[in-house]
DRENNU-269430 format. One record per residue (C-alpha): residue number from 1; residue in one letter; chain; y, z, x. Coordinates in steps of 0.1 Angstrom, whole numbers, plus 5000, padded with zeros to 4 digits. Example, Ala and Ser with C-alpha at 12.3 -4.5 7.8 and 13.67 -1.06 7.14 Angstrom:
# DRENNU-269430
{rec 1 "A" "A" {4955 5078 5123}};
{rec 2 "S" "A" {4989 5071 5137}};
# end
This chain:
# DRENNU-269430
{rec 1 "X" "A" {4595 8394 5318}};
{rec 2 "X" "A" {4557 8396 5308}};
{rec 3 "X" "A" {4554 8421 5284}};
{rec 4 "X" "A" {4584 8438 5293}};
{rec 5 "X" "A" {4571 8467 5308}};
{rec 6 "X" "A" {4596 8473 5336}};
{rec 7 "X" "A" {4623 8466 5316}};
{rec 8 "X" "A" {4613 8493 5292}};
{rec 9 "X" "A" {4608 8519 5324}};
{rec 10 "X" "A" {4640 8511 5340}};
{rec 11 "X" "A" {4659 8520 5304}};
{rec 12 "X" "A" {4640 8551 5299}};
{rec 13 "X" "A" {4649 8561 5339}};
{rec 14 "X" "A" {4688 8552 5333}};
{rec 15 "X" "A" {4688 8514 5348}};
{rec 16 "X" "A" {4703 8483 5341}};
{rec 17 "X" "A" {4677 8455 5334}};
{rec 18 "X" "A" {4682 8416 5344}};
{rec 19 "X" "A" {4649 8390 5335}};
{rec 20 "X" "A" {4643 8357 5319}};
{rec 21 "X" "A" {4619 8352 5299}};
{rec 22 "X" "A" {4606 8316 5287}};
{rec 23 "X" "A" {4589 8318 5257}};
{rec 24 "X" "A" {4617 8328 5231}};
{rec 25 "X" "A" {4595 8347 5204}};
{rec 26 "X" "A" {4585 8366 5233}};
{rec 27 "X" "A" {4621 8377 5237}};
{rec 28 "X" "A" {4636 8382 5204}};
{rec 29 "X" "A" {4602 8406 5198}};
{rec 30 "X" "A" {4610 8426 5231}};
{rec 31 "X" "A" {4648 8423 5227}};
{rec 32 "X" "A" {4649 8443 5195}};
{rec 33 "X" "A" {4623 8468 5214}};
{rec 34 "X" "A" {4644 8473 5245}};
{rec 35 "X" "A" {4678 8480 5219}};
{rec 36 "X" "A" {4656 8508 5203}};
{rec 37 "X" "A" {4655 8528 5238}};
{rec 38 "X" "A" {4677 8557 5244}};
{rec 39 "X" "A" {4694 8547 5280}};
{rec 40 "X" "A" {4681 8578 5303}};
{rec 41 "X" "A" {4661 8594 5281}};
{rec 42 "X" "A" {4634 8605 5304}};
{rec 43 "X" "A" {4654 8613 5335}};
{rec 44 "X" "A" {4649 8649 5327}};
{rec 45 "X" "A" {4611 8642 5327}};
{rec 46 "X" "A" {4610 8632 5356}};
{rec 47 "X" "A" {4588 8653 5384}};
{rec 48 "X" "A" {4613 8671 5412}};
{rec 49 "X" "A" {4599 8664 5452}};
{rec 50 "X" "A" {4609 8695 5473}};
{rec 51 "X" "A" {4610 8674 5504}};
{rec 52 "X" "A" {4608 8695 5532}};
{rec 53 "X" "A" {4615 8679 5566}};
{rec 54 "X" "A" {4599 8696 5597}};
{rec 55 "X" "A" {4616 8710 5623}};
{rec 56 "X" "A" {4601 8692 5647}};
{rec 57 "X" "A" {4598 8655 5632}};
{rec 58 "X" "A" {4608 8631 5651}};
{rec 59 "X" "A" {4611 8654 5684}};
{rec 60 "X" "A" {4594 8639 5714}};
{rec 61 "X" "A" {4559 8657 5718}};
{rec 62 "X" "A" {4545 8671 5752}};
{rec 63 "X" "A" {4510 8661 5768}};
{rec 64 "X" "A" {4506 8706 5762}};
{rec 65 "X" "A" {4511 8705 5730}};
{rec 66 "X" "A" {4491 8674 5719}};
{rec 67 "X" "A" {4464 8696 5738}};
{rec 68 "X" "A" {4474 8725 5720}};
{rec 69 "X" "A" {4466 8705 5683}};
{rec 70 "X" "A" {4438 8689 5695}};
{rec 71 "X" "A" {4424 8723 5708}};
{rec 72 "X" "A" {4435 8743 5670}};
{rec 73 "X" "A" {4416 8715 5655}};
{rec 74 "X" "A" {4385 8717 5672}};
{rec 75 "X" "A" {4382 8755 5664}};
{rec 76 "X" "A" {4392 8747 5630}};
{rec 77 "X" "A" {4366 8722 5625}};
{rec 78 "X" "A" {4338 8742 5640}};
{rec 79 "X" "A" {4346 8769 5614}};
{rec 80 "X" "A" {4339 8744 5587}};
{rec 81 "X" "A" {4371 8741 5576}};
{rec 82 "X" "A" {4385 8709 5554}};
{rec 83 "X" "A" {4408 8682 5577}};
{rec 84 "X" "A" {4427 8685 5547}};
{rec 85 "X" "A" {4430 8724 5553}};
{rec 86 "X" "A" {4435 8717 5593}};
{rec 87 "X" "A" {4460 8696 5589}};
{rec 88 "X" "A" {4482 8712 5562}};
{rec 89 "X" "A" {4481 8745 5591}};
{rec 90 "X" "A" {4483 8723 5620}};
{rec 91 "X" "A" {4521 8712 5601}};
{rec 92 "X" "A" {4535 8747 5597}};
{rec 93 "X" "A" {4522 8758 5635}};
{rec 94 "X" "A" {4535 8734 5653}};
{rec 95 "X" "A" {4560 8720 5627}};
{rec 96 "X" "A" {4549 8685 5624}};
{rec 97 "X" "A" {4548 8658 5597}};
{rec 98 "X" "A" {4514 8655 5579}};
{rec 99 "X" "A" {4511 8618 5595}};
{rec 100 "X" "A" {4523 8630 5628}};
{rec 101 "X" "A" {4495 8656 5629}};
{rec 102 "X" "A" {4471 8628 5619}};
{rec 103 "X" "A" {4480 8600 5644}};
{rec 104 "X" "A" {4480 8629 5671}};
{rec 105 "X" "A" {4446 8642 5662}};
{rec 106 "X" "A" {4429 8600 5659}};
{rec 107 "X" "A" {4446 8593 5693}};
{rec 108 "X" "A" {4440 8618 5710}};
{rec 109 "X" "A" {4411 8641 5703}};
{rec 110 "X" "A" {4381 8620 5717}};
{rec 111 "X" "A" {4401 8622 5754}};
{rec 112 "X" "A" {4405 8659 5746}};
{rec 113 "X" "A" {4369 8665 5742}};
{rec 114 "X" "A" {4358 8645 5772}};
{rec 115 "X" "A" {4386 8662 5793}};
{rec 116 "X" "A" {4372 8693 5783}};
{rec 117 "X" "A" {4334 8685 5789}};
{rec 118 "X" "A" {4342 8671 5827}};
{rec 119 "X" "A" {4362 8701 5835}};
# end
């Protein structure tokens, strides 16, 4: 159980705890700690995700609008915005996860660019 540390966070979160420990001082010391923890006591502590899924995750995505990000992108880039910015508004427009955005943008913007320059 090493110094007991996860047993002491699973208490304070409201979970049961099952370890061995070898060395028995080890134990008896840690023992009488884990007894003085109030079961649960820092559920209401603990921080609340609003997990928002987007309307289009997991929606197969056209060759148009993968052209469509990568184009929003480049604009937004030339503006000298963040990626972090870019991406956080390319996920509302076009309601996409944050990695969706990303894996569209790594795989897909070089081709974009070079489409653009030989048309």
């Amino acid at each position: 159980m090493g110094n007991f540390t996860t047993a002491f966070a699973a208490l304070n979160l409201g979970r049961r705890v099952c370890g061995y420990e070898i060395n028995k001082n080890a134990y008896d010391f840690y023992l009488l700690k884990l007894k003085e923890i109030e079961f649960g006591k820092e559920l209401s502590e603990i921080k609340k995700v609003n997990n928002i899924l987007p309307k289009n995750q997991g929606k197969k995505i056209t060759q148009e609008e993968i052209d469509y990000i990568c184009q929003d992108y480049v604009e937004m880039i030339a503006m000298h915005q963040s990626k972090k910015s870019i991406n956080e508004k390319l996920q509302k427009k076009y309601q996409r996860g944050r990695f969706a955005i990303k894996n569209i943008i790594d795989a897909n913007l070089t081709k974009f660019i070079n489409k653009d320059k030989n048309e």
